[in-house]
C-alpha positions as a printed Julia matrix, in Angstrom:
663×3 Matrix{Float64}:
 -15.24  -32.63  -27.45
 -15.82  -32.33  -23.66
 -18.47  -30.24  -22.57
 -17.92  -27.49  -20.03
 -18.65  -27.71  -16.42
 -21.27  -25.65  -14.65
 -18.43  -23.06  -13.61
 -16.85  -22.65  -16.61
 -20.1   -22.18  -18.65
 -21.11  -19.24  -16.01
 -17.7   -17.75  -16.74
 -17.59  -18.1   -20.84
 -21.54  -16.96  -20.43
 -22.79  -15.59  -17.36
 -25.72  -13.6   -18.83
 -27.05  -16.75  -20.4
 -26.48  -18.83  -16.75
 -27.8   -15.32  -15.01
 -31.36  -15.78  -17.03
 -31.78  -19.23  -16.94
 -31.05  -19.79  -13.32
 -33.78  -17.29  -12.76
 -36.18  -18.15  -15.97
 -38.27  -20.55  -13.12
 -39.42  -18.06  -11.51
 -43.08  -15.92  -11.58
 -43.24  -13.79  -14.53
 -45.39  -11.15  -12.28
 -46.29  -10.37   -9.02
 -48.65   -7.09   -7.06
 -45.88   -5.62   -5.33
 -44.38   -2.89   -6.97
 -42.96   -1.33   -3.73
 -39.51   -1.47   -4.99
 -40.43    1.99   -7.07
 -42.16    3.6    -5.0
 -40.31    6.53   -3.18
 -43.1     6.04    0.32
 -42.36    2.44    0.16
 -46.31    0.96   -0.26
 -47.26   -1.48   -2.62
 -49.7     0.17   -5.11
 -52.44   -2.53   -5.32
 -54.19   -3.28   -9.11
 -50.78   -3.45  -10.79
 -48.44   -5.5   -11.57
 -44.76   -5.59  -12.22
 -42.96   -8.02  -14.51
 -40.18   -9.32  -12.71
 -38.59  -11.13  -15.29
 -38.39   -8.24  -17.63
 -37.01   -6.02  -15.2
 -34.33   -8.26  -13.58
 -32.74   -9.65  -17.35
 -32.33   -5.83  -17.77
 -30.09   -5.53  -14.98
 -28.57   -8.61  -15.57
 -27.25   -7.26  -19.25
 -26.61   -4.05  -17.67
 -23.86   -5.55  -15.72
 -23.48   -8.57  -17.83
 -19.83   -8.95  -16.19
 -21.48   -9.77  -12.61
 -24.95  -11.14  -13.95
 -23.73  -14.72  -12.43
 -23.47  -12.74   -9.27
 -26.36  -11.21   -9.24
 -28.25  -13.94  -10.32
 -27.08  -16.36   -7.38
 -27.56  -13.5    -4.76
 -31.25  -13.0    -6.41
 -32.09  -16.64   -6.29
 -30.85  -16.88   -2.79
 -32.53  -13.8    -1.48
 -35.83  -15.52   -3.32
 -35.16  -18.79   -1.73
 -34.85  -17.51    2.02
 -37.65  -14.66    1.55
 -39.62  -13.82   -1.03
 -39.38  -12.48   -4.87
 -40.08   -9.17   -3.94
 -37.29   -8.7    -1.59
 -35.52  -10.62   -4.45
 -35.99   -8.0    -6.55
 -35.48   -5.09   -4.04
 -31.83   -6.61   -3.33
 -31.19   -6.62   -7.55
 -32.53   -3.39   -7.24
 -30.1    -1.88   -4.87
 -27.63   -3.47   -6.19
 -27.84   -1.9   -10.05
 -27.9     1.32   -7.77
 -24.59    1.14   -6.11
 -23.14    0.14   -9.25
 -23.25    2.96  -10.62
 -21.73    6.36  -10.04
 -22.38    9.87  -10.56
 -25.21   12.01  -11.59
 -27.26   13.37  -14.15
 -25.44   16.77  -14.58
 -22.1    14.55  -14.77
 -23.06   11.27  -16.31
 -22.24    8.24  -14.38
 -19.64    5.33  -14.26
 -20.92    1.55  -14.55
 -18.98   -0.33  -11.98
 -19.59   -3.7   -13.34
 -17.2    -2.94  -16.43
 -13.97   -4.46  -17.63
 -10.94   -3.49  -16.3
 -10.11   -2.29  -20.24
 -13.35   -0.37  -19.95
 -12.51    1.19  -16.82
  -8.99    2.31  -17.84
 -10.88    4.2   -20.62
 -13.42    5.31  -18.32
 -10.36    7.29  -16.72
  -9.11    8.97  -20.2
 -11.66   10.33  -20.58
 -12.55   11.71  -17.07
  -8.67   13.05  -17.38
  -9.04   14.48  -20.62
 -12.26   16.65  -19.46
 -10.33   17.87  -16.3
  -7.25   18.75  -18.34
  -9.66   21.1   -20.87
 -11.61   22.48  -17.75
  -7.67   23.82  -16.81
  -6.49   24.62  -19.9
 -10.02   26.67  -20.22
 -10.33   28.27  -16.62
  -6.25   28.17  -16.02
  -4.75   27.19  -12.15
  -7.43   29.05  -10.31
  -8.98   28.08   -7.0
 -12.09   28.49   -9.69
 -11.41   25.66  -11.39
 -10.58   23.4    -8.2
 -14.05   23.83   -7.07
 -15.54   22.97  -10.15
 -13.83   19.7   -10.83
 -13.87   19.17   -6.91
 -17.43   19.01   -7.4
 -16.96   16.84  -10.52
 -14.64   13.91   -8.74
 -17.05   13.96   -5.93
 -20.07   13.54   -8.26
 -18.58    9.65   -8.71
 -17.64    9.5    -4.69
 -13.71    9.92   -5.42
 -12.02   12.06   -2.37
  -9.9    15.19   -3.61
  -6.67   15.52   -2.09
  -5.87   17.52    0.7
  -5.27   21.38   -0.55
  -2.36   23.12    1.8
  -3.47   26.43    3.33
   0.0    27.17    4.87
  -1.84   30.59    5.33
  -5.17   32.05    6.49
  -6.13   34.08    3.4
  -3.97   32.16    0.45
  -4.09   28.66   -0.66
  -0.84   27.28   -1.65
   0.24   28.09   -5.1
   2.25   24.66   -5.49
  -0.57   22.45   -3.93
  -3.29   23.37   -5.83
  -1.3    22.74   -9.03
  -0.43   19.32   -8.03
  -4.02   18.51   -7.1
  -5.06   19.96  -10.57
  -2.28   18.39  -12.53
  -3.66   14.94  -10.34
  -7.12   15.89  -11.68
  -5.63   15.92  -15.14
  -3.75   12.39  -14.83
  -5.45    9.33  -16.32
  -3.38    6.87  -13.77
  -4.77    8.8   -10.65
  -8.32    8.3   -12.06
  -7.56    4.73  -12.94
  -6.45    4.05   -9.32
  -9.47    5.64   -7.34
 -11.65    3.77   -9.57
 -10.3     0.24   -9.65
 -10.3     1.02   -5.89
 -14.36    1.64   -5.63
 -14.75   -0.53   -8.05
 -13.05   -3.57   -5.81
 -15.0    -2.28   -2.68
 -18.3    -1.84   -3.98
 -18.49   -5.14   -5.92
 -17.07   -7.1    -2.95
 -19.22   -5.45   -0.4
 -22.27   -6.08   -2.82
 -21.47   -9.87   -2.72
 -21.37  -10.07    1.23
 -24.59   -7.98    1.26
 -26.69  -10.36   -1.18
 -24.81  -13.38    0.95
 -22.44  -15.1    -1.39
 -19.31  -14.75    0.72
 -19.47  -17.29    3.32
 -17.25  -20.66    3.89
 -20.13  -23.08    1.4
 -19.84  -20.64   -1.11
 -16.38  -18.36   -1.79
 -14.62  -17.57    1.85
 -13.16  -13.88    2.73
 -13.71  -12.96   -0.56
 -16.2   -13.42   -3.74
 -15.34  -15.05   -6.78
 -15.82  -12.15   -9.11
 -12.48  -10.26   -6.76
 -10.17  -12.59   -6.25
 -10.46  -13.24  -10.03
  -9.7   -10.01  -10.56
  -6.93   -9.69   -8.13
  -5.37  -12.79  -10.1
  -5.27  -11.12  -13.22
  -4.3    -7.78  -11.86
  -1.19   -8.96  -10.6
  -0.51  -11.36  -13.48
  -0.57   -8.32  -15.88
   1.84   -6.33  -13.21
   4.4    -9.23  -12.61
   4.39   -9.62  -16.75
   5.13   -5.61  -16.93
   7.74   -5.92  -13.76
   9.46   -8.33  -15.05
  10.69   -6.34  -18.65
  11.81   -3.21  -16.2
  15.17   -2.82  -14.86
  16.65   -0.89  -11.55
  19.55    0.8   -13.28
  22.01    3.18  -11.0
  22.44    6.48  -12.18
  26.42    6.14  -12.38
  26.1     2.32  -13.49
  28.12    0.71  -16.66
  24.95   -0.51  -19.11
  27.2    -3.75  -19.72
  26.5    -4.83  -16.27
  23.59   -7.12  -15.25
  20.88   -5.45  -13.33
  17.93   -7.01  -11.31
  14.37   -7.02  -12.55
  11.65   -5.19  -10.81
   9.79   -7.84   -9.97
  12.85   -9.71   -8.21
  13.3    -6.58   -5.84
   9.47   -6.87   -5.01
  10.03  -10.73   -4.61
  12.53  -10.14   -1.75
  10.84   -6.83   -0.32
   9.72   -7.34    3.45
   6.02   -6.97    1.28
   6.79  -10.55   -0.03
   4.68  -13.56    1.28
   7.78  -15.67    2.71
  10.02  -12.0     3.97
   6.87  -10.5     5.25
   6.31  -13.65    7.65
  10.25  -13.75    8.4
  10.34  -10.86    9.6
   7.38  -11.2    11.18
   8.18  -14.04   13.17
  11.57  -12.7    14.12
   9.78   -9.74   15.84
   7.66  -11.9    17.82
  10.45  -14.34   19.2
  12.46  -11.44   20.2
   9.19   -9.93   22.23
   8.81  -13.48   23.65
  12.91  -13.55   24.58
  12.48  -10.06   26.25
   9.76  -10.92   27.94
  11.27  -13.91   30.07
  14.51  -11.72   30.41
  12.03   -9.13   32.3
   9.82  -12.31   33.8
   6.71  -10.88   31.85
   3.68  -12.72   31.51
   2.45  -13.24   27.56
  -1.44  -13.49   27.52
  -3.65  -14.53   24.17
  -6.12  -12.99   23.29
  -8.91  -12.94   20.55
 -11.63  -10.35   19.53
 -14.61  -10.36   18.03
 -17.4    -8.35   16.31
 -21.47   -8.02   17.3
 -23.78  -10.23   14.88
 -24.59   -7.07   12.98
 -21.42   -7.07   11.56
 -21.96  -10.74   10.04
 -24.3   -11.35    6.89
 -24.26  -15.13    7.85
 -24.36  -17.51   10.03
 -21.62  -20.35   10.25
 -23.99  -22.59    8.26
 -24.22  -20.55    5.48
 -27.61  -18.94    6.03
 -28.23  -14.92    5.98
 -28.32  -13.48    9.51
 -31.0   -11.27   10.01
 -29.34   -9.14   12.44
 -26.53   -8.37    9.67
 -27.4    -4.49    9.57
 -24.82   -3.71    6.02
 -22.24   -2.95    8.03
 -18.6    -3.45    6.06
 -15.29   -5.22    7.38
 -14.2    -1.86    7.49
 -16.83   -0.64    9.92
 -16.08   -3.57   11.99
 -12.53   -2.49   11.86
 -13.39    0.96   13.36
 -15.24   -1.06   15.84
 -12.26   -2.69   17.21
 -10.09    0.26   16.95
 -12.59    2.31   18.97
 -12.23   -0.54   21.45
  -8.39   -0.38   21.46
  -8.13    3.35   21.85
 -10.27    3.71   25.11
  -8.13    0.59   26.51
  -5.1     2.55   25.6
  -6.61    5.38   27.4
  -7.17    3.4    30.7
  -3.78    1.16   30.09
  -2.52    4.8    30.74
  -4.37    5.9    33.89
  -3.07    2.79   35.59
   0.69    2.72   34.59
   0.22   -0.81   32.57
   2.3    -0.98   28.96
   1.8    -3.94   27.36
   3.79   -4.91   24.24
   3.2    -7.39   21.3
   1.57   -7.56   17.97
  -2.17   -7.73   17.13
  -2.94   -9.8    13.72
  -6.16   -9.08   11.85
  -8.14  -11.82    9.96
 -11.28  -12.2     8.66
 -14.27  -14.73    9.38
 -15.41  -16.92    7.04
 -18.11  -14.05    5.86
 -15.75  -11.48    5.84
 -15.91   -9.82    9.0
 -12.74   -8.86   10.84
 -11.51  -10.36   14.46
  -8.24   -9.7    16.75
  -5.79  -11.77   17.82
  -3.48  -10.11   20.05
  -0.48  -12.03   21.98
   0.3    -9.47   24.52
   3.34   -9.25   27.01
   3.25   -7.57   30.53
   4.29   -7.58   34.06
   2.54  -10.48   35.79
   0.96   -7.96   38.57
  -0.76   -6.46   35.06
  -2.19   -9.51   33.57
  -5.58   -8.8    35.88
  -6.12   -5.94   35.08
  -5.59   -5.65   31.38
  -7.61   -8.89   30.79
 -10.15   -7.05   33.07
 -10.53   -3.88   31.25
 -10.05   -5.68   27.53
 -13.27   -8.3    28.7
 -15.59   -5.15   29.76
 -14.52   -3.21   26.53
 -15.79   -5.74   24.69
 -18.97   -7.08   26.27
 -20.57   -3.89   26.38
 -21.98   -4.19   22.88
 -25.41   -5.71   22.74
 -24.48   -7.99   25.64
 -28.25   -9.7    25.57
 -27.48  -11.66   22.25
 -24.06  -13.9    23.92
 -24.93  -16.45   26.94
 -20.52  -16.1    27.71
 -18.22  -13.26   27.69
 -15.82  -15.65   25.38
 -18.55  -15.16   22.71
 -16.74  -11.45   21.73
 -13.72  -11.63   24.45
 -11.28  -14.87   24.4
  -8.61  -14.55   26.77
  -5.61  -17.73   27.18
  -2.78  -17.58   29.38
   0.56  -18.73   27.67
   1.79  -22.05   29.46
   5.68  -22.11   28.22
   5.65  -25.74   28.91
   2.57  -26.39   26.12
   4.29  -24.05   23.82
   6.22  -20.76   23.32
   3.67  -17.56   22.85
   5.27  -17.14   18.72
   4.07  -20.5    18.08
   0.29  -19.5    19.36
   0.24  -16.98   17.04
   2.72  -18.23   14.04
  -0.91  -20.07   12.55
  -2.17  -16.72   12.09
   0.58  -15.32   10.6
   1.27  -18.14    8.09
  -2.28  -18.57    7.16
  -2.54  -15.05    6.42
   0.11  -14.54    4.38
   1.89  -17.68    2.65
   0.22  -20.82    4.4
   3.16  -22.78    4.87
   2.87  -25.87    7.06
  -0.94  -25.76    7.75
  -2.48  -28.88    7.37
  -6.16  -27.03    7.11
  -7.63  -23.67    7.31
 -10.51  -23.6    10.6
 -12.41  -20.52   11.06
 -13.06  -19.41   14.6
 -16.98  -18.52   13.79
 -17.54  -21.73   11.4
 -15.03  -24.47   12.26
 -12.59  -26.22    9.25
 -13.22  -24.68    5.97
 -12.4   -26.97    2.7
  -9.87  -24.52    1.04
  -6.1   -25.45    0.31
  -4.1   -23.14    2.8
  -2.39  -21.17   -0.19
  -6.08  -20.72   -1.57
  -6.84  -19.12    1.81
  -3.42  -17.12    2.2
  -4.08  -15.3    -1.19
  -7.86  -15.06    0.08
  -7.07  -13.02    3.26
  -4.45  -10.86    1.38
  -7.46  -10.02   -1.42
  -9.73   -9.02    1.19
  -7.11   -6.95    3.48
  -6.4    -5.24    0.12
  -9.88   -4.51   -1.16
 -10.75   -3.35    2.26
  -7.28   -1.31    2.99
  -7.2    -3.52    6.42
  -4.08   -3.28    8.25
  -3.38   -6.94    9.16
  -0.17   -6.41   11.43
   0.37   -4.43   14.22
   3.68   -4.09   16.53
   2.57   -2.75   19.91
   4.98   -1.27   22.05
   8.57   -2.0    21.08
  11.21    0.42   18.82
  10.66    1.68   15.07
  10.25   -1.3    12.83
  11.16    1.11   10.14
  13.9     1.99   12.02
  15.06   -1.77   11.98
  14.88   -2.15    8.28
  16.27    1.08    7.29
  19.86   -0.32    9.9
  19.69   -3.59    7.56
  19.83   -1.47    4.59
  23.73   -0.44    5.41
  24.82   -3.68    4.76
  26.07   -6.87    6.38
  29.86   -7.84    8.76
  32.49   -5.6     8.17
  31.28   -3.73    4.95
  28.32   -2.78    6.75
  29.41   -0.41    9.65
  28.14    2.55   10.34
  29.07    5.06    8.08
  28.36    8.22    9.76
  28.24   11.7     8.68
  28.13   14.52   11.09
  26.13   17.31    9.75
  28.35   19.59   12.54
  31.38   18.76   11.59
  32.24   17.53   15.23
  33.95   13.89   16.02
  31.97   11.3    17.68
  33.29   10.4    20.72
  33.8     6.67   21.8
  30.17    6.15   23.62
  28.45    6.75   20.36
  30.19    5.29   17.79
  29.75    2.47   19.92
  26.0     2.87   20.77
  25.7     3.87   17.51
  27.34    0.43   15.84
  25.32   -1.53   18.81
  21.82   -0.85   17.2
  23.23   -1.68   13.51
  24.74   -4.46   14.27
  21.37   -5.75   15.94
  19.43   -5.25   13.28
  22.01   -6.75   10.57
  21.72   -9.83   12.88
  18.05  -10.1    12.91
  18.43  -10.46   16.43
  15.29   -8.06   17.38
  15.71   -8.51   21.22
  19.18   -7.04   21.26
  17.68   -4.67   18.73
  15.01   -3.27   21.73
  18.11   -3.32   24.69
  20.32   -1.3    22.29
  17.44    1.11   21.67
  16.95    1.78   25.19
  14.38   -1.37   26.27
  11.09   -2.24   24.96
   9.01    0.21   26.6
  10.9     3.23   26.27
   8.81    6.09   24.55
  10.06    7.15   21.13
  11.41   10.23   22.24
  13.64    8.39   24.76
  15.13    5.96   21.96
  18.35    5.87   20.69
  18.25    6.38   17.23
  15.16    8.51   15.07
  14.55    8.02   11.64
  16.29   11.08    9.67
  14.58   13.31    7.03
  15.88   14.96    4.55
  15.64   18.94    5.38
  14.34   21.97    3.64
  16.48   25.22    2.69
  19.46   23.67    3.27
  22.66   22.41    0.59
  22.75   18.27    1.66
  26.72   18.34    2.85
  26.48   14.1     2.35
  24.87   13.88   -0.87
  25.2    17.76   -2.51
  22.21   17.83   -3.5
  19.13   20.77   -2.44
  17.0    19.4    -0.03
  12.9    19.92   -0.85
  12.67   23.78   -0.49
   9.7    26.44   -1.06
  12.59   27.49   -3.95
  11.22   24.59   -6.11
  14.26   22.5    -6.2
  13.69   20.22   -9.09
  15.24   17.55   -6.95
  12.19   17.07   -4.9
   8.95   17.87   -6.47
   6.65   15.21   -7.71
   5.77   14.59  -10.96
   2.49   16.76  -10.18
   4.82   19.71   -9.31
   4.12   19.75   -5.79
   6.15   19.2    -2.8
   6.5    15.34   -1.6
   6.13   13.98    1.3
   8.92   13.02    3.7
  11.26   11.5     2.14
  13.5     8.74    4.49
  17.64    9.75    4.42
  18.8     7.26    7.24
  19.18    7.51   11.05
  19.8    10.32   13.33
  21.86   10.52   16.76
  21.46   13.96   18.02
  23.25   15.77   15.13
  25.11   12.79   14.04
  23.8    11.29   10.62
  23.59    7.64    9.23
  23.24    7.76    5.57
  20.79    4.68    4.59
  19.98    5.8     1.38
  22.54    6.97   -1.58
  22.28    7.92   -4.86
  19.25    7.45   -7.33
  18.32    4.95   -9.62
  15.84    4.75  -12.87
  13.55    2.09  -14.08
  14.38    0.9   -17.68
  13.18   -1.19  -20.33
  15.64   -4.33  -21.75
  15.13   -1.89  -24.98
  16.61    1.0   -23.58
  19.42   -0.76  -21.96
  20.33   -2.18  -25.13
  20.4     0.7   -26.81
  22.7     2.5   -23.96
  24.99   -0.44  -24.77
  25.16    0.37  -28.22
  25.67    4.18  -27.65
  28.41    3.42  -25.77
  29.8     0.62  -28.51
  30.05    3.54  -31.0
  31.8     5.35  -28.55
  34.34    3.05  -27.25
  35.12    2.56  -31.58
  35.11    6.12  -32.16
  37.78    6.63  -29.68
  39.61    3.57  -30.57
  39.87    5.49  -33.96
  41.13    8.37  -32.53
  43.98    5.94  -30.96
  44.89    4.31  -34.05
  44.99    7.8   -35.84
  47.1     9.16  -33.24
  44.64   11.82  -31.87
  44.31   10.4   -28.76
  47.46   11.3   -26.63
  47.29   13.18  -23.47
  49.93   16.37  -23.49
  53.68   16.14  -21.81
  54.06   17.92  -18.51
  55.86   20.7   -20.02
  53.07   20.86  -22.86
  50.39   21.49  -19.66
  52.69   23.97  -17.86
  52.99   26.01  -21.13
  49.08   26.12  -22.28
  48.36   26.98  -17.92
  50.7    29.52  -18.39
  48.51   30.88  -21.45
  45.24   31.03  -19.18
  44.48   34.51  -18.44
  41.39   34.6   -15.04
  39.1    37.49  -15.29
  38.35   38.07  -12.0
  35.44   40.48  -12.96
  33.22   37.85  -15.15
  34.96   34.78  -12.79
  36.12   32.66  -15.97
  39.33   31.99  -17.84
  40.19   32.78  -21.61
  43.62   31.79  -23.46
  46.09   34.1   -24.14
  46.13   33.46  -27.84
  48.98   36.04  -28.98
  51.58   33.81  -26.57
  49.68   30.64  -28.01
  50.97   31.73  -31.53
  53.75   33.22  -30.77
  55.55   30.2   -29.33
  54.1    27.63  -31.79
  55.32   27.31  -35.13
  52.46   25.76  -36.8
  50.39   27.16  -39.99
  47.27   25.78  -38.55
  47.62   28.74  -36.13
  46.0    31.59  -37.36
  45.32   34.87  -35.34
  42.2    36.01  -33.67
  40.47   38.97  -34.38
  38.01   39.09  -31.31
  35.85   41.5   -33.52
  34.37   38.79  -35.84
């Protein structure tokens, strides 16, 4: 039998690889700083390093490889005892809570951590059924979420005094839910452990790139488990026959604009039709690439720790940029300039964010917004950069080297699919030896774990806008099918206008898209069409249903019992109404459509015995115009009721008997 490699044995047994990668080193040493609250090594003591780190290392037995390779390396490049101040920090942030509360072990299963959440469900749900719906018992179990550093929901105060009855029942019924303590969770969980691997230095291009081993593993098996569960559920219509075939969850999700290959589409058509607009207009498209301080990086592009790298996440370098953005927004604004394009987020080979933004703009502009973008960003710590193109990168687009889509189509494929890339290069540490798929799924693991926004459309109509327009259909079956909440008739401007925009967007054709929506710099209160919601208080003429309402309408209320969101109906043109969005649909198992189909099997023989027994036969005319004649209305209790003493009196049957209305 073949042995196993050194990966898979630290997978099958990564406590055993955890203690004897580290079983070389000291048993003891005289600093015990590490416990001491002032920090100063108490001199005449010892502490037993090995004892103390295999604890940790079966305390989190799941991440003990981890831990063990960030302990060695902190070792190798310093010393034991920051060694074991690093394995000491880390046991800390894995775990959550307090004493009054308990705490939560981070490093568990996934398993573990879904029955972490029962039970952190079940105690909220006997806390309510105890104390009852009372702003009481909201701060008591706020208090108890915030013990393991999960984020209550917002509570609406519509009024000074009173708290919303409805919102503080959904955010207690949320309190009570195993899935909503299942999500917050899994989502620490994935930050803390990932951030923990870029603090002790393990995510860099020599060792895992974007994103550690133990998350992307993870991530893997997360959405193998989900595409296994989507693929047994069905999108049935409300009004559907169960005999027909219906689509899969997972095949919907396949072909969302969320999927790899649609996302990138889409994408990509956006950009060309910027790029088409812009030499309608004779705009100039400029390149340009941001990027973050050294104390944002843990290491350097040859894989050693940087000692300026302060613990600062990708998310804090994300907040970095956007600070940067805002305040060029700002004076983009003083001086009349209005770029448009996209801005695509990516990450270093460490896991540190950077911008690339293809921008378009009048050619007068170009000077100045490259002007104020370059001083933005060199006034962080400009002593440790010799050039400005250190943390500023700035590339005129020459049409005749290339079109501006294809400067940044790299960045979109390697981000999301990796398509057509020959080899992944890092900005920061040159060509990386990952397959481009490897790197695709790597970037859309970190983006995830670090809720990173990776795509940005700047300038330019609704995007969601565009997609809800492709939604009505495509040629001739797709035209506008509009319903005028006040009952007026569209004159011959909008239906066209109206059709102009929709038949843009069925097209893909995203610079016609912009023109029909009144140009790509028009303000959104100046475009032509608005996304529609669906309104309170009011009886939906299109769709008859009630519209979310302070009444409760059990047509809009989550499953918490609080109101939702905005929900999306279509597009609006002044009072004119697009439905994009009809009727409901359920999710069901193959199971439950099969037994629909045999529901209605015993129906379709029942009545087929009903036929053969001659029960089935719809009345003559005359037959109807004698038993309507029968029908009596009472106008005071608005219903009907039969006449039975004409009944009787005109048939001659001795199944008729009479009625005594008494008994």
């Amino acid at each position: 039998m073949n042995s196993l490699s050194n990966a898979q044995y630290s997978q099958v047994f990564p406590l055993k690889t955890a203690i004897n990668l580290t079983a070389n080193f000291d048993k003891v040493h005289a600093d015990i700083s590490i416990h001491n609250p002032n920090n100063k090594p108490a001199t005449g003591f010892y502490f037993d390093s090995k004892a103390f780190r295999n604890r940790i290392f079966k305390t989190h037995s799941n991440l003990s490889h981890m831990l063990s390779t960030g302990y060695f390396l902190a070792e190798k490049f310093n010393d034991l005892a920051e060694a074991d101040r690093r394995l000491k920090h880390a046991d800390t942030v894995l775990k959550r809570g307090n004493p009054v509360f308990g705490y939560i072990n981070l490093s568990c299963s996934d398993d573990e951590l879904c029955e972490i959440s029962d039970q952190k469900a079940r105690y909220c749900e006997l806390e309510i059924s105890k104390l009852g719906y009372t702003f009481r018992t909201f701060k008591l179990l706020r208090g108890y979420i915030n013990s393991f550093d999960i984020q209550e929901p917002e509570l609406v105060s519509p009024y000074c005094t009173h708290i919303a009855a409805d919102s503080l029942t959904g955010i207690l019924n949320r309190f009570a839910d195993p899935i909503f303590w299942r999500r917050k969770l899994r989502k620490i969980q994935a930050f803390t452990i990932e951030q923990l691997a870029r603090d002790l230095r393990l995510v860099h291009k020599k060792a895992s790139a974007y994103v550690s081993q133990p998350t992307i593993q993870n991530r893997r098996e997360r959405k193998r488990k989900s595409a296994e569960i989507m693929s047994d559920l069905f999108v049935v219509p409300n009004d559907a026959n169960p005999f027909d075939e219906f689509e899969t969850l997972q095949s919907i999700i396949e072909r969302s604009h969320t999927s790899g290959k649609q996302q990138a589409a889409e994408l990509m058509v956006r950009i060309r039709g910027f790029e088409e607009l812009a030499d309608m207009h004779g705009h100039r498209g400029e390149f340009y690439t941001l990027s973050a301080p050294s104390r944002f990086h843990a290491v350097h592009h040859t894989g050693r720790p940087n000692n300026k790298y302060d613990g600062s996440t990708p998310q804090d370098a994300q907040e970095y940029f956007n600070g940067i953005w805002k305040r060029a927004r700002a004076l983009f604004s003083k001086q009349n300039l209005r770029p448009y394009g996209f801005r695509v987020v990516e990450p270093h080979h460490d896991g540190c964010p950077h911008w690339h933004m293809l921008l378009f703009m009048e050619k007068g502009d170009a000077i100045q917004v490259r002007a104020i973008m370059k001083k933005l960003c060199t006034e962080d710590t400009p002593t440790e950069f010799r050039t400005s193109s250190t943390r500023f990168k700035a590339i005129t687009i020459n049409k005749s080297k290339g079109s501006a889509a294809g400067y940044i189509a790299k960045y979109i494929t390697k981000a999301v699919t990796g398509d057509s890339i020959d080899k992944v290069i890092c900005s920061q540490a040159g060509e990386m030896k990952i397959l481009p798929a490897d790197a695709a799924e790597r970037a859309s693991t970190w983006a995830s774990t670090f809720d990173i926004r990776r795509f940005q459309q700047i300038g330019g109509p609704s995007v969601t806008l565009w997609r809800e327009l492709r939604r009505l259909g495509q040629g001739d079956t797709g035209k506008c099918e509009v319903a005028n909440a006040m009952n007026t008739t569209l004159d011959t401007v909008s239906k066209y206008a109206l059709e102009k925009v929709r038949q843009a967007a069925d097209s893909s054709d995203w610079k016609a898209f912009c023109l029909a929506m009144g140009g790509v710099q028009v303000k959104r209160k100046d475009q032509t069409l608005r996304i529609h919601y669906q309104l309170p208080d009011i009886v939906d003429r299109i769709t008859g249903e009630i519209s979310r309402s302070e009444t409760k309408s059990p047509y809009f209320a989550t499953k918490y019992g609080d109101q939702p969101a905005n929900r999306i109906l279509g597009v609006a043109w002044d009072a004119v109404v697009v439905i994009t969005r009809r009727g409901t649909t359920q999710i069901l198992t193959e199971k439950d459509i099969k037994a629909q189909r045999k529901i209605m099997c015993g129906v379709s023989e029942q009545i087929q015995g009903w036929h053969d027994d001659g029960r089935l036969f719809a009345p003559s005319d005359e037959d109807m115009q004698f038993l309507e004649a029968c029908a009596l209305e009472d106008y005071q209790n608005m219903c009907l009721f039969m006449d039975y003493e004409a009944l009787a009196g005109n048939i001659s049957s001795d199944e008729v008997a009479s009625l005594d209305l008494c008994h």
